[in-house]
C-alpha positions as CSV (number, residue, x, y, z in Angstrom):
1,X,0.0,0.0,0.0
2,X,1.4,3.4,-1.0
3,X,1.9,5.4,1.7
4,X,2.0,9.6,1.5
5,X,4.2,11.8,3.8
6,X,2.7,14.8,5.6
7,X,3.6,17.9,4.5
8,X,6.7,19.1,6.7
9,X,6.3,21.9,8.2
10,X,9.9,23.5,7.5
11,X,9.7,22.4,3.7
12,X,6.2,24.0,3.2
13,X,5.5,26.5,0.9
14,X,4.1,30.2,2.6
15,X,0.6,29.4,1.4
16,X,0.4,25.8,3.2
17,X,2.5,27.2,6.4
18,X,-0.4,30.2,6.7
19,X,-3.1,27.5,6.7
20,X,-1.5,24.8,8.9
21,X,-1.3,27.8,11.1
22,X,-4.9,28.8,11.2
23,X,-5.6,25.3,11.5
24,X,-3.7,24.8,14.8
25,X,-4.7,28.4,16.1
26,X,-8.7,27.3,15.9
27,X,-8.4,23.7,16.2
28,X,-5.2,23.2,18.7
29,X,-3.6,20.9,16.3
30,X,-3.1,19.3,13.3
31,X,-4.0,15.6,12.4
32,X,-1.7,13.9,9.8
33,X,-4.3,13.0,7.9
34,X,-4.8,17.0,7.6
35,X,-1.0,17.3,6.9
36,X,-1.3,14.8,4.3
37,X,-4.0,16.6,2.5
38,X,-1.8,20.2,2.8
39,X,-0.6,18.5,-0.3
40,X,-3.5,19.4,-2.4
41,X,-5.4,22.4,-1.4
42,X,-8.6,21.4,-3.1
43,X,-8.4,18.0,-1.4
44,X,-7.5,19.8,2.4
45,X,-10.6,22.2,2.2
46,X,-13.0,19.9,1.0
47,X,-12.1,17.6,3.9
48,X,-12.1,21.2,6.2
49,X,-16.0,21.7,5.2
50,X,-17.0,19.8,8.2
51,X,-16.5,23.1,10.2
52,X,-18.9,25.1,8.3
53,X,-21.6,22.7,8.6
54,X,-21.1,22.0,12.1
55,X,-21.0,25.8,12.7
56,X,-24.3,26.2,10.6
57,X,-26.4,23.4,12.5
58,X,-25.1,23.6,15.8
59,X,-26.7,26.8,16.7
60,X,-30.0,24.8,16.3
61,X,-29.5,21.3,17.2
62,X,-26.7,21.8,20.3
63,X,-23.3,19.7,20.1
64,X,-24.9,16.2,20.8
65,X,-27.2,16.5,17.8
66,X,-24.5,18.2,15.2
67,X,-21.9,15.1,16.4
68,X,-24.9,12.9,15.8
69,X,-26.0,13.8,12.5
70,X,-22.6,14.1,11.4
71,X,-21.9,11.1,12.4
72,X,-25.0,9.2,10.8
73,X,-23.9,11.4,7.4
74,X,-20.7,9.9,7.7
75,X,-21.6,6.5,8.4
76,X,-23.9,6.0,5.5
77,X,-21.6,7.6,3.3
78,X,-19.2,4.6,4.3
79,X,-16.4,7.6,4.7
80,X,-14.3,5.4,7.1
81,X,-11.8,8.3,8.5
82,X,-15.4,11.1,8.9
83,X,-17.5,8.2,10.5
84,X,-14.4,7.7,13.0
85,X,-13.6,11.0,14.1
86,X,-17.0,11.3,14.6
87,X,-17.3,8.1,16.5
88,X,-14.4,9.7,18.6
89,X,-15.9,13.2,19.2
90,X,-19.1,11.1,20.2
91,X,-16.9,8.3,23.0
92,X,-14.9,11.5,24.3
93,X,-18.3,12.9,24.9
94,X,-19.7,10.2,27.1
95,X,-21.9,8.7,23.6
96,X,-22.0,5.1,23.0
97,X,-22.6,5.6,19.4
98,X,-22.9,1.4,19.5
99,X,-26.1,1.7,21.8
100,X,-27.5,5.7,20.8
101,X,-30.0,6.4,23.6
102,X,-32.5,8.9,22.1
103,X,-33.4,12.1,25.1
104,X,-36.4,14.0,24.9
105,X,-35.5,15.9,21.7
């Protein structure tokens, strides 16, 4: 299996160094799955769209629900890395996303 190295940080170009940037300033860090990506742009935001939509529905449904609908997106979509990062935001949250127990909303 072919195997692509994240992007180093010292060998980045300006462009790539001002986005891992803003990606650690509002996320804390960077995943090297995300450092991968930095080597296509296109690829990196389409991946980085999750933020928007999170930021669009959460006002509306609260964290639980956005993680959960993401979560059932990403699962039916069969998107294997989405569906677990979700599945993580969801455990790190105290949500058994093996045994989802519905609240009153």
């Amino acid at each position: 299996m072919p195997r692509i190295r994240p992007v180093e940080y010292a060998e980045a170009t300006p462009a790539v160094r001002a986005i891992h940037d803003e990606v650690v300033r509002e996320h804390g860090r960077i995943t090297n799955m995300k450092r991968t990506l930095l080597h296509s742009l296109p690829a990196f935001h389409a991946l980085m769209e999750w933020y928007p939509l999170r930021d669009t529905v959460q006002p509306f449904l609260g964290e639980r629900l956005t993680n959960l609908f993401a979560h059932a997106i990403s699962t039916e979509n069969d998107c294997l890395i989405c569906s677990t990062f979700l599945r993580r935001l969801l455990l790190e949250s105290g949500e058994n996303p093996d045994r989802f127990e519905p609240d009153e909303r």
